[in-house]
PDB file of N, CA, C and O in Angstrom:
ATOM      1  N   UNK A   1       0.842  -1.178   0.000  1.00  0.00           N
ATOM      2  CA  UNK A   1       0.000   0.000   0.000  1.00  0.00           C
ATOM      3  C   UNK A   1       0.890   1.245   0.000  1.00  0.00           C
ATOM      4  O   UNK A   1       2.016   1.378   0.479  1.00  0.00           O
ATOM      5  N   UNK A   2       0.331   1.886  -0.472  1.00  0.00           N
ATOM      6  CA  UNK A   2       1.319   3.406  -0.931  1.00  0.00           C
ATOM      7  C   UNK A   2       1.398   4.166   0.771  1.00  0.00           C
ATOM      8  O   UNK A   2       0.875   3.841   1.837  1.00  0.00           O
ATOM      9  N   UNK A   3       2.128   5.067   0.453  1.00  0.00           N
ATOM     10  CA  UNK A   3       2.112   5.920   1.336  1.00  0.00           C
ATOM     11  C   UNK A   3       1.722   7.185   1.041  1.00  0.00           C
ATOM     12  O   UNK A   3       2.043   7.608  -0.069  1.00  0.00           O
ATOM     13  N   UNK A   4       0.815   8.224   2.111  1.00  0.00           N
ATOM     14  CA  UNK A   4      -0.051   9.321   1.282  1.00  0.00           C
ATOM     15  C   UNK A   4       0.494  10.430   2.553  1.00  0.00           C
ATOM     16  O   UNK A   4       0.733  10.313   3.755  1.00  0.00           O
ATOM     17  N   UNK A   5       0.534  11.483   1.606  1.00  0.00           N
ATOM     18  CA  UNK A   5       0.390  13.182   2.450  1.00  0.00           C
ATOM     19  C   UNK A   5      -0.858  13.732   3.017  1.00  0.00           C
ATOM     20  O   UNK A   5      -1.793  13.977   2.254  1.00  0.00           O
ATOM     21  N   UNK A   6      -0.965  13.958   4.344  1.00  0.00           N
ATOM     22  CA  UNK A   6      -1.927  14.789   4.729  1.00  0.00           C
ATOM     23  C   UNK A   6      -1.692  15.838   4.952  1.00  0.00           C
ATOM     24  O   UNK A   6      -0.520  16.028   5.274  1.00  0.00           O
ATOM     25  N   UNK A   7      -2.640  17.109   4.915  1.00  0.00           N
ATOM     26  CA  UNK A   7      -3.517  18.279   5.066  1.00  0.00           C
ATOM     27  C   UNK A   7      -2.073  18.786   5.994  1.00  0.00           C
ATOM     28  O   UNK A   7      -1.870  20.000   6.033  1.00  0.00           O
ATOM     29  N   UNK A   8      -1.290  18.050   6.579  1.00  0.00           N
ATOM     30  CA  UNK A   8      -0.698  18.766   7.676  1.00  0.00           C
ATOM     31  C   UNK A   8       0.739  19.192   6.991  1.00  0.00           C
ATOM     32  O   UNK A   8       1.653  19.838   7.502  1.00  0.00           O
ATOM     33  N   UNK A   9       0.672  18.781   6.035  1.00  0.00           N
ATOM     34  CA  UNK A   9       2.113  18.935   5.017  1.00  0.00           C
ATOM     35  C   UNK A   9       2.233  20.428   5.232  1.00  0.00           C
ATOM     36  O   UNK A   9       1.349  21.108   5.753  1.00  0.00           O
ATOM     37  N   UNK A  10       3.452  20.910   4.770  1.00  0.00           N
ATOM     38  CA  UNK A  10       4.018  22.109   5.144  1.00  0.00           C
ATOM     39  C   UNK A  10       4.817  22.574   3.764  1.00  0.00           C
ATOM     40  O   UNK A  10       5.612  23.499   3.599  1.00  0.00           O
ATOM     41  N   UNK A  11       4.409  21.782   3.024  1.00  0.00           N
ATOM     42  CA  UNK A  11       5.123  22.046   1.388  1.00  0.00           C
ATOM     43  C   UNK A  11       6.831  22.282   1.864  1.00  0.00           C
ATOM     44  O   UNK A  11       7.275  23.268   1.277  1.00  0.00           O
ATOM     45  N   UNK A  12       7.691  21.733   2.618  1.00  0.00           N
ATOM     46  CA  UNK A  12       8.739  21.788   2.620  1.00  0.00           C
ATOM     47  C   UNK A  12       9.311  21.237   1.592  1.00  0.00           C
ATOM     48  O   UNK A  12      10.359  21.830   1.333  1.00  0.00           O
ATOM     49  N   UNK A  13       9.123  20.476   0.973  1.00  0.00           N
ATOM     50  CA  UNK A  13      10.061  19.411   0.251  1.00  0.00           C
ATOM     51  C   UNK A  13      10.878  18.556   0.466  1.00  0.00           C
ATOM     52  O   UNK A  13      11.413  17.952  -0.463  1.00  0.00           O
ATOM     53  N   UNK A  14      11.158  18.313   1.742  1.00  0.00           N
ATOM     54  CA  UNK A  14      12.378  17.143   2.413  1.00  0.00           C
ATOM     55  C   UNK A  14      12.128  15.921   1.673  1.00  0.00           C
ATOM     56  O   UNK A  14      12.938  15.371   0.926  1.00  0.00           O
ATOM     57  N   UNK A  15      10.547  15.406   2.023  1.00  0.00           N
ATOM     58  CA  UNK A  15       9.999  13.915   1.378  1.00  0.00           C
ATOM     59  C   UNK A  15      10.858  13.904  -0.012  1.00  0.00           C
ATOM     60  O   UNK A  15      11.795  13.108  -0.064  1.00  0.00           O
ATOM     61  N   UNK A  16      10.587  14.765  -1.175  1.00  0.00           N
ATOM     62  CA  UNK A  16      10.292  14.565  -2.379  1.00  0.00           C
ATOM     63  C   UNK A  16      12.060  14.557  -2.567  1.00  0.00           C
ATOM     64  O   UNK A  16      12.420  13.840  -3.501  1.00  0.00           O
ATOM     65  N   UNK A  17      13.388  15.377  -1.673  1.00  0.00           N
ATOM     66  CA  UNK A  17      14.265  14.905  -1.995  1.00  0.00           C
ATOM     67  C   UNK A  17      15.008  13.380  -1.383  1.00  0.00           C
ATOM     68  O   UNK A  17      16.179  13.043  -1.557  1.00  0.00           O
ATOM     69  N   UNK A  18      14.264  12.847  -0.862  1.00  0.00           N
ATOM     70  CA  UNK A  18      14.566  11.733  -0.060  1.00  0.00           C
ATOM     71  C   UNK A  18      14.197  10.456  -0.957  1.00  0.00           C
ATOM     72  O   UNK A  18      14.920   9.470  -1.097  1.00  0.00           O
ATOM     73  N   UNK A  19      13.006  10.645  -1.505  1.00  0.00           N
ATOM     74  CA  UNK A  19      12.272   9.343  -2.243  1.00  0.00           C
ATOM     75  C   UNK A  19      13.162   9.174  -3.367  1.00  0.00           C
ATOM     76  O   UNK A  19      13.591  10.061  -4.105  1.00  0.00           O
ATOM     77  N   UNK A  20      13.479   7.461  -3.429  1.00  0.00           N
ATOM     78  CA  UNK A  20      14.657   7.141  -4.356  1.00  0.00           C
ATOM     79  C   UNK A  20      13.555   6.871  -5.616  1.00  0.00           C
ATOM     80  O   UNK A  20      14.121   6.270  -6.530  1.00  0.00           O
ATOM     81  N   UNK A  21      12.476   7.087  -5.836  1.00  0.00           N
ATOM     82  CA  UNK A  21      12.218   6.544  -6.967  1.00  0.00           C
ATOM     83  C   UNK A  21      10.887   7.751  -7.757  1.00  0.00           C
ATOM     84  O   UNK A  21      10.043   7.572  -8.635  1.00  0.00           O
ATOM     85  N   UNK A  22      11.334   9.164  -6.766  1.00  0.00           N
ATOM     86  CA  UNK A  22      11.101  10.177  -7.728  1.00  0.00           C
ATOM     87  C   UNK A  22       9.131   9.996  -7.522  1.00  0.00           C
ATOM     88  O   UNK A  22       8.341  10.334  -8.403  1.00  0.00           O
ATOM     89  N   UNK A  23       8.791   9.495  -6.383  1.00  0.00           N
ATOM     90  CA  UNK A  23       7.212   9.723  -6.657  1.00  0.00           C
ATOM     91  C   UNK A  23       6.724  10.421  -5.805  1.00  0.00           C
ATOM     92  O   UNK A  23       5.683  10.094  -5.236  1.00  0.00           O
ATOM     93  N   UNK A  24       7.471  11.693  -5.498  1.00  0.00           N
ATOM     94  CA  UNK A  24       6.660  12.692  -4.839  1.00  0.00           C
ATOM     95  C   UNK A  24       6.809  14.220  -5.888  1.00  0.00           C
ATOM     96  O   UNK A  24       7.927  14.426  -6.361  1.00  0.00           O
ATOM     97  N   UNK A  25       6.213  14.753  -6.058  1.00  0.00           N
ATOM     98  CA  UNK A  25       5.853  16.102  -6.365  1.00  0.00           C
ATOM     99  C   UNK A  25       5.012  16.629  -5.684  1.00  0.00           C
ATOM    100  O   UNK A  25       4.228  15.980  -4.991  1.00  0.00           O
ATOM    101  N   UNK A  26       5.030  18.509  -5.794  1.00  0.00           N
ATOM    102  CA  UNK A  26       4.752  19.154  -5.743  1.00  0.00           C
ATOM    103  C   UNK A  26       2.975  19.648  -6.071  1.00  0.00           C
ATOM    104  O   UNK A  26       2.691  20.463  -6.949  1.00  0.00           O
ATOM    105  N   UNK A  27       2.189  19.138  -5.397  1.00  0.00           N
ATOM    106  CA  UNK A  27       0.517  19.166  -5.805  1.00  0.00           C
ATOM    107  C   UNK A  27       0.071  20.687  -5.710  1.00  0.00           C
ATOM    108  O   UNK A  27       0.963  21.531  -5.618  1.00  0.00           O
ATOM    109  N   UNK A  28      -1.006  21.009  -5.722  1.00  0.00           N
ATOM    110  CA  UNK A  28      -1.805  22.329  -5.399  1.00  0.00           C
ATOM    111  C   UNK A  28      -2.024  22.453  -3.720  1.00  0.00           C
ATOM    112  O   UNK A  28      -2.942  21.935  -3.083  1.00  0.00           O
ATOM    113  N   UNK A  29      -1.176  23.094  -3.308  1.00  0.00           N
ATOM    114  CA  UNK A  29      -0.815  23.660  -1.653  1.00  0.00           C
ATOM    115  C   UNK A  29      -0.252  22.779  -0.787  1.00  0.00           C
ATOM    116  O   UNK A  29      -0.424  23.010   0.410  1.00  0.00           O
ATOM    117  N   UNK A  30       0.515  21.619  -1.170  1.00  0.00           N
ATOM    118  CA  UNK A  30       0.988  20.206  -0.533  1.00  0.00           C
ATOM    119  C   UNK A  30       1.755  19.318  -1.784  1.00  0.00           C
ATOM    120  O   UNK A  30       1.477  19.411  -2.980  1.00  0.00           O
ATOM    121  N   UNK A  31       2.428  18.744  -1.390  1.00  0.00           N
ATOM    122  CA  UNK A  31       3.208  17.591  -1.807  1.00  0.00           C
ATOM    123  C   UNK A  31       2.170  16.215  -2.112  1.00  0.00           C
ATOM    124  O   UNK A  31       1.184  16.194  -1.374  1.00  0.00           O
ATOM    125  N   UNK A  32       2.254  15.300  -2.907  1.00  0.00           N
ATOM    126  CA  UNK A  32       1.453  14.468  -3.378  1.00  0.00           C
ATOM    127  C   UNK A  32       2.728  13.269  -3.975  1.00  0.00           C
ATOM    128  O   UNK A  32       3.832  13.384  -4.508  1.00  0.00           O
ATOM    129  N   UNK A  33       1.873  12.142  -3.547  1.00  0.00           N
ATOM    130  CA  UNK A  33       2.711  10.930  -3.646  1.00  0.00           C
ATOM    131  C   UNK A  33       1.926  10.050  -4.820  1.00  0.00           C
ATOM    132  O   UNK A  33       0.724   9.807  -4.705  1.00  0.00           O
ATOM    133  N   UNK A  34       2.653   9.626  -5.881  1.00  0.00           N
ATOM    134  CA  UNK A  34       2.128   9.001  -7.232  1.00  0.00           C
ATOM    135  C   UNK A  34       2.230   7.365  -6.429  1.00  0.00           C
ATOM    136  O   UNK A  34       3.205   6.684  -6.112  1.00  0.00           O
ATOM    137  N   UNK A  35       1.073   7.191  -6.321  1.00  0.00           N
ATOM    138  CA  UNK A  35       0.673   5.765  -5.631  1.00  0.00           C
ATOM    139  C   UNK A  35       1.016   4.756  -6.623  1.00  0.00           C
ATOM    140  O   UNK A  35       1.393   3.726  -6.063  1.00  0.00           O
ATOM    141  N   UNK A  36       1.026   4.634  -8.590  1.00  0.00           N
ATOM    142  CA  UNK A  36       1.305   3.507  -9.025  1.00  0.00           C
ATOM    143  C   UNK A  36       3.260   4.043  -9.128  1.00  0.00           C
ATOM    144  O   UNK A  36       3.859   3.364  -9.962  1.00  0.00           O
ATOM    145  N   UNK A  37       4.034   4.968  -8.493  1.00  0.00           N
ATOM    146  CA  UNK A  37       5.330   5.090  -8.671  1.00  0.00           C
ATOM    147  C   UNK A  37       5.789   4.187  -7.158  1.00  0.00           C
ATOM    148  O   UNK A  37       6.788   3.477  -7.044  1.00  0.00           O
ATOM    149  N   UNK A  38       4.818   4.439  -6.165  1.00  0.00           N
ATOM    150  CA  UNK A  38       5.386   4.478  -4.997  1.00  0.00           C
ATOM    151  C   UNK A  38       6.066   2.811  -4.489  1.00  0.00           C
ATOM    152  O   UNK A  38       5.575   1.682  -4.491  1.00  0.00           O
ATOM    153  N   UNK A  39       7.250   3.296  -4.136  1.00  0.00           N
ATOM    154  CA  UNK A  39       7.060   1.552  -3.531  1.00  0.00           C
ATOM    155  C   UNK A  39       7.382   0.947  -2.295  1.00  0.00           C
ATOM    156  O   UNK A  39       7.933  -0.112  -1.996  1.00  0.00           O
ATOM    157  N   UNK A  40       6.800   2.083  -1.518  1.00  0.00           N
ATOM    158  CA  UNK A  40       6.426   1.370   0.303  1.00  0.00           C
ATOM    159  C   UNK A  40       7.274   1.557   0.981  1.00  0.00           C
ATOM    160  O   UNK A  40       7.064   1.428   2.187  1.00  0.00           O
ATOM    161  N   UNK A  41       8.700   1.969   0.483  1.00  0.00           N
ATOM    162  CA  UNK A  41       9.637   2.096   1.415  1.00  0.00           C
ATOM    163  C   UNK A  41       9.953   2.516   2.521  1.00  0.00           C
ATOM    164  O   UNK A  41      10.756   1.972   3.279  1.00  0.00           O
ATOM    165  N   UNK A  42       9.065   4.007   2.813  1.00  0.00           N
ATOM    166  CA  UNK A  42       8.848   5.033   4.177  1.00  0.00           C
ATOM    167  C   UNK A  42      10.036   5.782   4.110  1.00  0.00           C
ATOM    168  O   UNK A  42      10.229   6.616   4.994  1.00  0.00           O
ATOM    169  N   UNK A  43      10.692   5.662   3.405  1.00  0.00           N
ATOM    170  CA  UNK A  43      12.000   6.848   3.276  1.00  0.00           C
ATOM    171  C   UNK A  43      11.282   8.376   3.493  1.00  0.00           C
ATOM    172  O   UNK A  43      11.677   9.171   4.346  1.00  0.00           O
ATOM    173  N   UNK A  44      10.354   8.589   2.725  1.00  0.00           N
ATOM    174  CA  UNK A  44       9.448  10.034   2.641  1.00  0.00           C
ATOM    175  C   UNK A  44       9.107   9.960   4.433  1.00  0.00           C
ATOM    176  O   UNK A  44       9.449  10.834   5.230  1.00  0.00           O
ATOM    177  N   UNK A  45       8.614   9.122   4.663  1.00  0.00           N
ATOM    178  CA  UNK A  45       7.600   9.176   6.177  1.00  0.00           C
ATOM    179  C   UNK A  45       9.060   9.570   7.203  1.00  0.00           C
ATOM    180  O   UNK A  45       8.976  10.359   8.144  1.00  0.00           O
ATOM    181  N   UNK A  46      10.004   9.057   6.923  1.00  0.00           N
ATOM    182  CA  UNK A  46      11.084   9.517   8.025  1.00  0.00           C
ATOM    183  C   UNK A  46      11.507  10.868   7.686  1.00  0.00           C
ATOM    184  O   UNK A  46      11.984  11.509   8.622  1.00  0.00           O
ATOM    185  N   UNK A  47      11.443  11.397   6.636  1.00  0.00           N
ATOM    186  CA  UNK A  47      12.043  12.705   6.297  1.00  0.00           C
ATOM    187  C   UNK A  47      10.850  13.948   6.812  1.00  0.00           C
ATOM    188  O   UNK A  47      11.198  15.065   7.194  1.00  0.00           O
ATOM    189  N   UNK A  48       9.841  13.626   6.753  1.00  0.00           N
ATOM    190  CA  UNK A  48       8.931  14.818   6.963  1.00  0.00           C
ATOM    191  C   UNK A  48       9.133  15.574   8.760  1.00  0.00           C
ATOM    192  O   UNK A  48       8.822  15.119   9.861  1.00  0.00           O
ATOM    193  N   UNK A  49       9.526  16.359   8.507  1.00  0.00           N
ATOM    194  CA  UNK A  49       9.471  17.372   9.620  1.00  0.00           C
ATOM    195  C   UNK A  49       8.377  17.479  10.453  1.00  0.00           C
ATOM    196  O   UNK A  49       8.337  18.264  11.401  1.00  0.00           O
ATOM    197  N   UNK A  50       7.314  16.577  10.082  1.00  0.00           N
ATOM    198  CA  UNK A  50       5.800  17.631  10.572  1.00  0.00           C
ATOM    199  C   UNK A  50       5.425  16.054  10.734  1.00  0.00           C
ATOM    200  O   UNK A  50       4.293  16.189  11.200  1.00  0.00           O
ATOM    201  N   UNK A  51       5.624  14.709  10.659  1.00  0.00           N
ATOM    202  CA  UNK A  51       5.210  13.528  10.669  1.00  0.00           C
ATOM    203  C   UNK A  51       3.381  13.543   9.782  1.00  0.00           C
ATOM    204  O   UNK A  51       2.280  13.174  10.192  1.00  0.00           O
ATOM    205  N   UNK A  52       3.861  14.184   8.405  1.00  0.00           N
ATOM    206  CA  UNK A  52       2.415  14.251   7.588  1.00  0.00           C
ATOM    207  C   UNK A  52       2.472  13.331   6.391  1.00  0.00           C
ATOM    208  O   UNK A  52       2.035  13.675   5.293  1.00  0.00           O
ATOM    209  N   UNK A  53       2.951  12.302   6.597  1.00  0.00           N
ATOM    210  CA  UNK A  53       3.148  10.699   6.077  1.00  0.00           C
ATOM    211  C   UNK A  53       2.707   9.949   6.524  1.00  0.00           C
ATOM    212  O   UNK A  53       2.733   9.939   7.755  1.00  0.00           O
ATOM    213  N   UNK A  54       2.201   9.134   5.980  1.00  0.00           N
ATOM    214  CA  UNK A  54       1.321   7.624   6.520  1.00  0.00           C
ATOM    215  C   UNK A  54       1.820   6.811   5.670  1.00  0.00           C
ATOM    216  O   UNK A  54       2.435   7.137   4.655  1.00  0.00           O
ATOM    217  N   UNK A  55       1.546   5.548   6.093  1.00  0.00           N
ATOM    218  CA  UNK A  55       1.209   4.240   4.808  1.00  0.00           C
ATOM    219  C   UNK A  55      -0.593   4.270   4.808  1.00  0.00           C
ATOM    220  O   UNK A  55      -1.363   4.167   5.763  1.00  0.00           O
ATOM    221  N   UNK A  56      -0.835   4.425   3.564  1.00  0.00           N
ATOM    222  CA  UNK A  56      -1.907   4.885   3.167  1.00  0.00           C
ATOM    223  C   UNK A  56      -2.807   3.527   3.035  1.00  0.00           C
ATOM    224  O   UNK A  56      -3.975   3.595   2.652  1.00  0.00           O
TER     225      UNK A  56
END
């Protein structure tokens, strides 16, 4: 199961330079995780400053 951004994101960008396989960008007011790129690792979920990562 993917891992997803919530509401609490802070548009930092830490996640999106952390993820080795490039499936986070930049959405409309938050960061957004491409669920068929993603592949479960939690690399993003340890990087977020604000703990606004889940496994989805």
């Amino acid at each position: 199961m993917a891992y997803v951004i919530s509401g609490a994101c802070i548009s930092c960008g830490s996640c999106a330079g952390e993820c080795p396989v490039g499936a986070i960008s930049e959405g409309d007011g938050q960061y957004v995780i491409n669920a068929d790129a993603c592949v479960d690792c939690g690399t993003c979920a340890g990087a977020c400053p604000v703990g606004a990562i889940s496994q989805g």
